[in-house]
C-alpha positions as CSV (number, residue, x, y, z in Angstrom):
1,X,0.0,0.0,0.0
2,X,2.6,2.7,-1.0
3,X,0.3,5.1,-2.7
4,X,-1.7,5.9,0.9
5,X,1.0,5.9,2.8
6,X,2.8,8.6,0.4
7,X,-0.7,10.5,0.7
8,X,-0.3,10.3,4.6
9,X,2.6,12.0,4.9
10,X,2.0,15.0,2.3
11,X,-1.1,15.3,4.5
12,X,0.6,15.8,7.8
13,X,3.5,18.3,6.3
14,X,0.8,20.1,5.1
15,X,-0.7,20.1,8.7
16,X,2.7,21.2,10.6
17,X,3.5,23.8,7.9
18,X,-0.3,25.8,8.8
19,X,0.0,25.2,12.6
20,X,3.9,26.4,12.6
21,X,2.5,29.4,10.5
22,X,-0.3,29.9,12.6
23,X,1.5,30.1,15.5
24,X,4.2,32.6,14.5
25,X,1.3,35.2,13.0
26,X,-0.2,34.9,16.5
27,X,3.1,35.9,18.6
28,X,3.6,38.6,15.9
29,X,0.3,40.2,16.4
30,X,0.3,39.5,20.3
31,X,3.8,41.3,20.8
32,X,2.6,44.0,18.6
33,X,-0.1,44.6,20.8
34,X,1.8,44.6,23.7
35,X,3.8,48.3,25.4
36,X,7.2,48.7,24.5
37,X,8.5,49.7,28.3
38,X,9.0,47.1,31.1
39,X,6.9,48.6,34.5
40,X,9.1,49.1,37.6
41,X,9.3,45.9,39.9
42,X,11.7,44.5,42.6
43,X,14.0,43.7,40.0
44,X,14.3,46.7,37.8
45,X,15.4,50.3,38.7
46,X,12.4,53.1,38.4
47,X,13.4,55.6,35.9
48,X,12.6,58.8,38.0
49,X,15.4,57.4,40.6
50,X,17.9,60.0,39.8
51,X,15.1,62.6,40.7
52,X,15.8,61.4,44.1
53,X,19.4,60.9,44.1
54,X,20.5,64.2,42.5
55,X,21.0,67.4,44.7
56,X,22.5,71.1,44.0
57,X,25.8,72.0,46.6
58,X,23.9,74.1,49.1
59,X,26.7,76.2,51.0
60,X,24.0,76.8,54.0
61,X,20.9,75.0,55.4
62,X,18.5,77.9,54.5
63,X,17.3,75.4,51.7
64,X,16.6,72.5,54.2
65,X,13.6,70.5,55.0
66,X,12.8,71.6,58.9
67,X,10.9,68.8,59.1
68,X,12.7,66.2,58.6
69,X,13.5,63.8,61.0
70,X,17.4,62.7,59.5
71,X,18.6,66.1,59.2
72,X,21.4,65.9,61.8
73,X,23.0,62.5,60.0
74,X,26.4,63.6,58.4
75,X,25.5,61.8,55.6
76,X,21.9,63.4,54.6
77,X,22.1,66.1,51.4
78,X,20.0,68.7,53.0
79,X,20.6,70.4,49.5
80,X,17.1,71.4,47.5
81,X,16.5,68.7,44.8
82,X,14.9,69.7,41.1
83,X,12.3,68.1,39.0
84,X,13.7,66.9,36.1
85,X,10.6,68.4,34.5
86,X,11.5,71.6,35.1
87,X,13.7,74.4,33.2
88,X,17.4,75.0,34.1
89,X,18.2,77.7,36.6
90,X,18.6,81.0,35.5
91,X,22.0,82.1,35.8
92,X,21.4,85.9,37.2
93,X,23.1,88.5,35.3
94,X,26.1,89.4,38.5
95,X,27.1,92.6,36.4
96,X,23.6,93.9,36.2
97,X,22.4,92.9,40.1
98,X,25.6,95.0,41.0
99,X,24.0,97.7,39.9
100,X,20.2,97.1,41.4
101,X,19.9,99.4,44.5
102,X,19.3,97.8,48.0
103,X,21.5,94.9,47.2
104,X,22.0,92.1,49.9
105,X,25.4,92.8,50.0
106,X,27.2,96.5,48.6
107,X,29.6,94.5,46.9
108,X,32.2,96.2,44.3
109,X,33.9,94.2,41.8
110,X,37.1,95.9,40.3
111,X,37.4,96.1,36.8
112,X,41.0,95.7,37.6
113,X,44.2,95.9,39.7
114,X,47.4,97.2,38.6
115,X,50.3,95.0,37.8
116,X,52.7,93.3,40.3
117,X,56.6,94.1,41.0
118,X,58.3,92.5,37.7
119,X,60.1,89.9,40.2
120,X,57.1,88.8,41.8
121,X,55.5,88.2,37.8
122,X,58.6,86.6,36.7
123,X,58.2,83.9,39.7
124,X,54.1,83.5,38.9
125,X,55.5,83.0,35.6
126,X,58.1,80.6,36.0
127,X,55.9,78.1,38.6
128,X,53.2,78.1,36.4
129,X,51.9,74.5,35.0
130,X,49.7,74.1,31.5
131,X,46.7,75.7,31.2
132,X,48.2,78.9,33.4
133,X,47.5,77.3,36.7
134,X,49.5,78.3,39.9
135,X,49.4,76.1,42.8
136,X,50.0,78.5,46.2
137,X,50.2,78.2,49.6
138,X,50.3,81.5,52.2
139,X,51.8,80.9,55.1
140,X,54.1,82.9,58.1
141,X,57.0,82.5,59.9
142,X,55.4,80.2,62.6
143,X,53.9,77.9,59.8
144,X,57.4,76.9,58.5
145,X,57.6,73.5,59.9
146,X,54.3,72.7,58.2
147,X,55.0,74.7,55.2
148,X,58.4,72.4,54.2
149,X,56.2,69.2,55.5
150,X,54.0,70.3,52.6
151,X,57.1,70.9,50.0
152,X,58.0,67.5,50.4
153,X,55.2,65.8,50.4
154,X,55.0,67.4,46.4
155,X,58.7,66.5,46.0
156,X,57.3,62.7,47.0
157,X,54.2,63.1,44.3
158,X,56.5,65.0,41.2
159,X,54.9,68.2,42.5
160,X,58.0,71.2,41.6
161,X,56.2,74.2,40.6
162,X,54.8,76.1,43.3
163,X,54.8,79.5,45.2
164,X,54.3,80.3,48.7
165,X,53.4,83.7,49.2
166,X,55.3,84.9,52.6
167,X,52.8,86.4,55.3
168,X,56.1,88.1,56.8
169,X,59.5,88.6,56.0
170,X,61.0,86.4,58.6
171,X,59.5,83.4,56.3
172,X,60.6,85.0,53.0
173,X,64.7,85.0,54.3
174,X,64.1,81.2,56.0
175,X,62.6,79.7,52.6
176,X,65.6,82.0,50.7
177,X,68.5,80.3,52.9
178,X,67.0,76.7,52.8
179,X,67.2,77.1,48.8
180,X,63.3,78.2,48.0
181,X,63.9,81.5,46.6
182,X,62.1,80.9,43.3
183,X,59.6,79.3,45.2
184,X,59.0,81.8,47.6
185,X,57.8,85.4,47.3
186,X,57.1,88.3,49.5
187,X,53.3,89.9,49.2
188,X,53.4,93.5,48.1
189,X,52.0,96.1,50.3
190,X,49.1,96.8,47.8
191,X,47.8,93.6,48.0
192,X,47.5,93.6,51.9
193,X,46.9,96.4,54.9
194,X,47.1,93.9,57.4
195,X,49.3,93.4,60.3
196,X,50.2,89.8,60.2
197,X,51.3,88.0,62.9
198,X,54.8,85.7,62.6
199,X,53.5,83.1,65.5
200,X,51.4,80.0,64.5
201,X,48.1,80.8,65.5
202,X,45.4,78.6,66.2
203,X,42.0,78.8,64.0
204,X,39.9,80.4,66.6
205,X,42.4,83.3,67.7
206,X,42.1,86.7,66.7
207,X,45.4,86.7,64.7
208,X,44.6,84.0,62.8
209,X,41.3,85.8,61.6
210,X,43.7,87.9,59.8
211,X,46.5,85.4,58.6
212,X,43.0,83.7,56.5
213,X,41.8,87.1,55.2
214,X,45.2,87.6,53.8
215,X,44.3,84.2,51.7
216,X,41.5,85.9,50.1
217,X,43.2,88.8,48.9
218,X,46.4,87.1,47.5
219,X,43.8,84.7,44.9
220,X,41.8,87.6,44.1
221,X,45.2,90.1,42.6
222,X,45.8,86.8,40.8
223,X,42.5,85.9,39.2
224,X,42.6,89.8,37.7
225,X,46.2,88.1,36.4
226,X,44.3,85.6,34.4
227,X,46.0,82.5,36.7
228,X,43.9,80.0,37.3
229,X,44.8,79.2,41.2
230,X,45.0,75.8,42.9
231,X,45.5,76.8,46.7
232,X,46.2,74.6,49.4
233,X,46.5,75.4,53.2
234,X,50.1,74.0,54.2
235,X,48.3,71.6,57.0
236,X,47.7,69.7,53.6
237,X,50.0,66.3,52.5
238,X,49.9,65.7,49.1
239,X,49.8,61.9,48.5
240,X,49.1,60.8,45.0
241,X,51.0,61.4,42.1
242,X,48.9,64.1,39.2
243,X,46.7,65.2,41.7
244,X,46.7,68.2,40.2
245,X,45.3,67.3,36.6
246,X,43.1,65.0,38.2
247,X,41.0,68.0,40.1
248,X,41.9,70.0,36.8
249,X,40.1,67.6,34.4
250,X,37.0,67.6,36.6
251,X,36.8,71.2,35.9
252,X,37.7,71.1,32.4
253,X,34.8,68.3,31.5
254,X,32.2,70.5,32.6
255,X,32.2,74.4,31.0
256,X,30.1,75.9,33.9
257,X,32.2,74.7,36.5
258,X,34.7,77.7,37.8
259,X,35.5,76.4,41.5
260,X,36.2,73.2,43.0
261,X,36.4,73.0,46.9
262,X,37.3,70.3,49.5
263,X,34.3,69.6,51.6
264,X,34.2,70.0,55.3
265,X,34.1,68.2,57.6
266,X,30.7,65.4,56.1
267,X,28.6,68.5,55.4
268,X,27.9,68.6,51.8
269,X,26.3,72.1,52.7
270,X,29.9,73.4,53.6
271,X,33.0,74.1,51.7
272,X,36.7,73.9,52.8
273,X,38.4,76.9,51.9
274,X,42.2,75.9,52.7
275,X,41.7,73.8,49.1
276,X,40.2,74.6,46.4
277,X,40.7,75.0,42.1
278,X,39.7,78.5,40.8
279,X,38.8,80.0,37.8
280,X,39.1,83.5,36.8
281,X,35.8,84.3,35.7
282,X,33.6,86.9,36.8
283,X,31.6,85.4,38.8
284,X,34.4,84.1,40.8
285,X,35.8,87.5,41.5
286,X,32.3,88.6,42.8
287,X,32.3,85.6,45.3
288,X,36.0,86.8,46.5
289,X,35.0,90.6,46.3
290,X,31.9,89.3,49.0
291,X,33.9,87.2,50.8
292,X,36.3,89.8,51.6
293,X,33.7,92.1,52.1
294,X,32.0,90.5,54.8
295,X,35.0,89.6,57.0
296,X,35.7,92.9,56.6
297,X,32.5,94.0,58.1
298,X,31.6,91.2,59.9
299,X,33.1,90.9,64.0
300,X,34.4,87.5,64.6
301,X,33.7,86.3,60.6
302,X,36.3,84.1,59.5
303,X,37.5,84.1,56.2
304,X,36.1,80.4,56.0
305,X,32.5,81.4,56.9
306,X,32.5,84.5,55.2
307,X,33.2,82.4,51.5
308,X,30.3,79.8,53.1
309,X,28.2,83.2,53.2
310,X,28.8,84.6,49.6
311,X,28.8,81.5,48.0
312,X,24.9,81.4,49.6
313,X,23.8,83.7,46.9
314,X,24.7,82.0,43.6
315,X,23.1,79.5,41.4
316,X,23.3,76.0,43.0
317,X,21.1,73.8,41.0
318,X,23.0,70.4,40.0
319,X,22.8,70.9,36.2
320,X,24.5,75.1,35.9
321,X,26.4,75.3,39.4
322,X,29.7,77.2,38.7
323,X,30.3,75.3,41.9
324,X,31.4,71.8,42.6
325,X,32.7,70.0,45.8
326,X,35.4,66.9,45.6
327,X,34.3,63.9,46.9
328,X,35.7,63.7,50.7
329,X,36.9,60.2,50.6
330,X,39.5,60.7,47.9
331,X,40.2,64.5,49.2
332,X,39.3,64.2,53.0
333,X,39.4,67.0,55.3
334,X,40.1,66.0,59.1
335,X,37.0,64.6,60.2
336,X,36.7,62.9,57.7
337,X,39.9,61.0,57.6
338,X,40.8,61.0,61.2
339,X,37.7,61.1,63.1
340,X,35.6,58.5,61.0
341,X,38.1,56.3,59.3
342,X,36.3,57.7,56.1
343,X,39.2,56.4,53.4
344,X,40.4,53.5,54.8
345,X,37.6,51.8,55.5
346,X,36.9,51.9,52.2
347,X,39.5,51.0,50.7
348,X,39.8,54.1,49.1
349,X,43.5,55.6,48.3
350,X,43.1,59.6,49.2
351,X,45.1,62.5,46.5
352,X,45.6,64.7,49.6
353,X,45.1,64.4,53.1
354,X,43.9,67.8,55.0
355,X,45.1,68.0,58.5
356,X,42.6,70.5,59.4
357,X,40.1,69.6,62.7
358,X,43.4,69.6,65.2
359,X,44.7,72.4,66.9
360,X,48.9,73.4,67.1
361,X,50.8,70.5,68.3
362,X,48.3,68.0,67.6
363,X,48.3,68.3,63.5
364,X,52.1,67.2,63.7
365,X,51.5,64.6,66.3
366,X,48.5,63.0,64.0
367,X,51.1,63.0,60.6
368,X,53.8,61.8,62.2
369,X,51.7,58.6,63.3
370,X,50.7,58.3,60.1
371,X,54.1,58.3,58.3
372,X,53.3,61.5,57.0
373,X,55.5,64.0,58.3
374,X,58.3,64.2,56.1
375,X,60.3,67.1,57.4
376,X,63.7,66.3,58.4
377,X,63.9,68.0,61.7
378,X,67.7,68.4,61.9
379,X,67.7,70.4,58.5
380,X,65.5,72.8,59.7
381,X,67.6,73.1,62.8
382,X,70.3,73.8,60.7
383,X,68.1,76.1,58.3
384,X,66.4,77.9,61.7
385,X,70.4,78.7,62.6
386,X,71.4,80.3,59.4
387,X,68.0,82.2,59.3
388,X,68.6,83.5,62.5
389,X,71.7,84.8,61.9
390,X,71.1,86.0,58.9
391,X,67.9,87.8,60.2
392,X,69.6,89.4,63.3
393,X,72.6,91.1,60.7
394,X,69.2,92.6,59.4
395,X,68.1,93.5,61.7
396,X,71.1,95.5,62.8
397,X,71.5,96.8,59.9
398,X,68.6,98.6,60.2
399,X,68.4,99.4,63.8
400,X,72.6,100.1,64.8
401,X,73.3,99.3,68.1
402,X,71.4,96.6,68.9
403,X,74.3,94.0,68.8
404,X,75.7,92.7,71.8
């Protein structure tokens, strides 16, 4: 019987062929039919997520929820947050709200300043690194241990351009005789009308109110000198190697950014200023000129509170912030690294380590158990001697008589 048989099996290809085709037309249409996203669930991330993740710096708490409950915890953003829905922030045009009457602040930004000595130029010149940046330090005769600590901790990281701009003399002839003369420069008396102290003082003294104004003043003459300034307190150990265009390509990936500040202390509502990247832009001069306004007219204000204050009044939405903090495990501040273990129990390798949140003695005592304190004490024994000396002859010099 071949001829059935034959006839069977045409019969059931047949068969398969309509069921396999019937089949596919009905996924087709079915999936066609069907939405394109995939709904939220335990195992997918909602879209909107970042709407609740994303926050603006916020220099104070003004912008703070008062009501809630997890405000104190070091960890919580207090910042404002934005709906993603909405517009940009305007940037506010500074020039023209200069010239608005009834003003928060009387603030005057100078058009500009007038050039520097030529040998004070010539060293900006000569320390400066690619794309015109200057790193500085300002520091006085009493900071000298931690200002060579800080030298060679950027000797250890390939760190040699650099100026430290002298609060006093006494500083200027003991960085000349230990062989820092092109590193070191005196600040002219345009720049500062202050009476600066020599001792080190600590952060809550009178004198030291005015050692940190003189900060302020030194990176303002240089924004007007079109430097873009990387200063660093001298309580600060570098301990990376290209720190510097690390921070530097941060700002350069992102055109609106014109600062970049260390955090303090696990506040993400308050900046650092003993480190910090600068731009010269305008707006940046018009935080400083505030800045140095309110200490000025503010009793008590240091200069760290009074930047805290002027940066209150600019943009801080996420998305058009001219300002942007470093992340405090890789750039920790005191608290941070000594106080809560921040870095290390992480597993985190830091750039710099900030020394601040000690006191005098206690800075040196917390580096040196850490392997960080790299000053060889018996140079600068040696150094102090010759200083001395040289200093007293000076001295003489200019007051005869005086010798014993």
């Amino acid at each position: 019987m071949p001829v059935p048989e034959r006839s069977t099996r045409r019969a059931l290809v047949v068969f398969l062929a309509i069921t396999i085709a019937t089949t596919l037309i009905y996924i087709t249409v079915l999936a066609a039919s069907r939405p394109t996203w995939v709904p939220a669930s335990s195992r997918t991330v909602p879209a909107g997520y970042l709407h609740d993740q994303q926050h603006a710096f916020n220099a104070t708490s003004k912008n703070s929820n008062a009501n809630d409950n997890n405000s104190t915890d070091p960890w919580e953003c207090t910042c404002y947050k934005y709906d993603s829905g909405e517009p940009l922030a305007e940037v506010p045009d500074q020039k023209k709200e200069n010239e608005v009457s009834g003003a928060k602040d009387p603030i005057i930004v100078p058009e500009s300043f007038g050039d520097p000595p030529k040998e004070l130029m010539d060293k900006i010149n000569k320390n400066l690194v690619p794309g015109r940046i200057l790193l500085i330090a300002t520091a006085n005769y009493g900071m000298r241990d931690y200002t060579y600590n800080w030298i060679e901790s950027l000797k250890k990281t390939g760190v040699d351009k650099f100026l430290v701009f002298c609060l006093d003399d006494k500083l200027y002839k003991h960085m000349v005789n230990a062989g820092y003369e092109e590193n070191a420069a005196t600040i002219p008396e345009s720049w500062l009308n202050l009476d600066v102290a020599a001792g080190f003082e600590d952060y809550f003294s009178p004198k030291y109110r005015i050692i940190t104004h003189a900060k302020t003043l030194v990176v303002q003459r240089l924004l007007y000198l079109d430097v873009t300034v990387f200063f660093s307190d001298v309580d600060i150990v570098f301990l990376r190697p290209r720190m510097i265009e690390f921070v530097k390509t941060f700002m350069d990936m992102r055109q609106e950014t014109h600062v970049i500040f260390q955090q303090e202390g696990l506040d993400t509502r308050q900046i650092n200023s003993g480190f910090y990247l600068i731009k010269p832009e305008y707006d940046m001069k018009r935080m400083l000129a505030q800045t140095i306004y309110l200490q000025d007219s503010t009793e008590g204000l240091t200069q760290q509170g009074a930047m805290n204050r002027a940066l209150d009044d600019m943009v801080k939405d996420i998305r058009s912030s001219s300002v942007v903090l470093l992340d405090v495990m890789f750039f920790p501040n005191g608290f941070a690294y000594f106080d809560n273990n921040l870095s290390k129990s992480r597993g985190v390798e830091p750039y710099i380590l900030h020394a601040n949140f000690r006191v005098a003695g206690d800075k040196k005592k917390e580096l040196v158990k850490l392997g960080m304190w790299y000053l060889d004490e018996e140079w600068l024994k040696k150094v102090d001697a010759q200083a001395e000396q040289s200093w007293q002859e000076q001295m003489d010099t200019i007051t005869p008589g005086n010798s014993s």
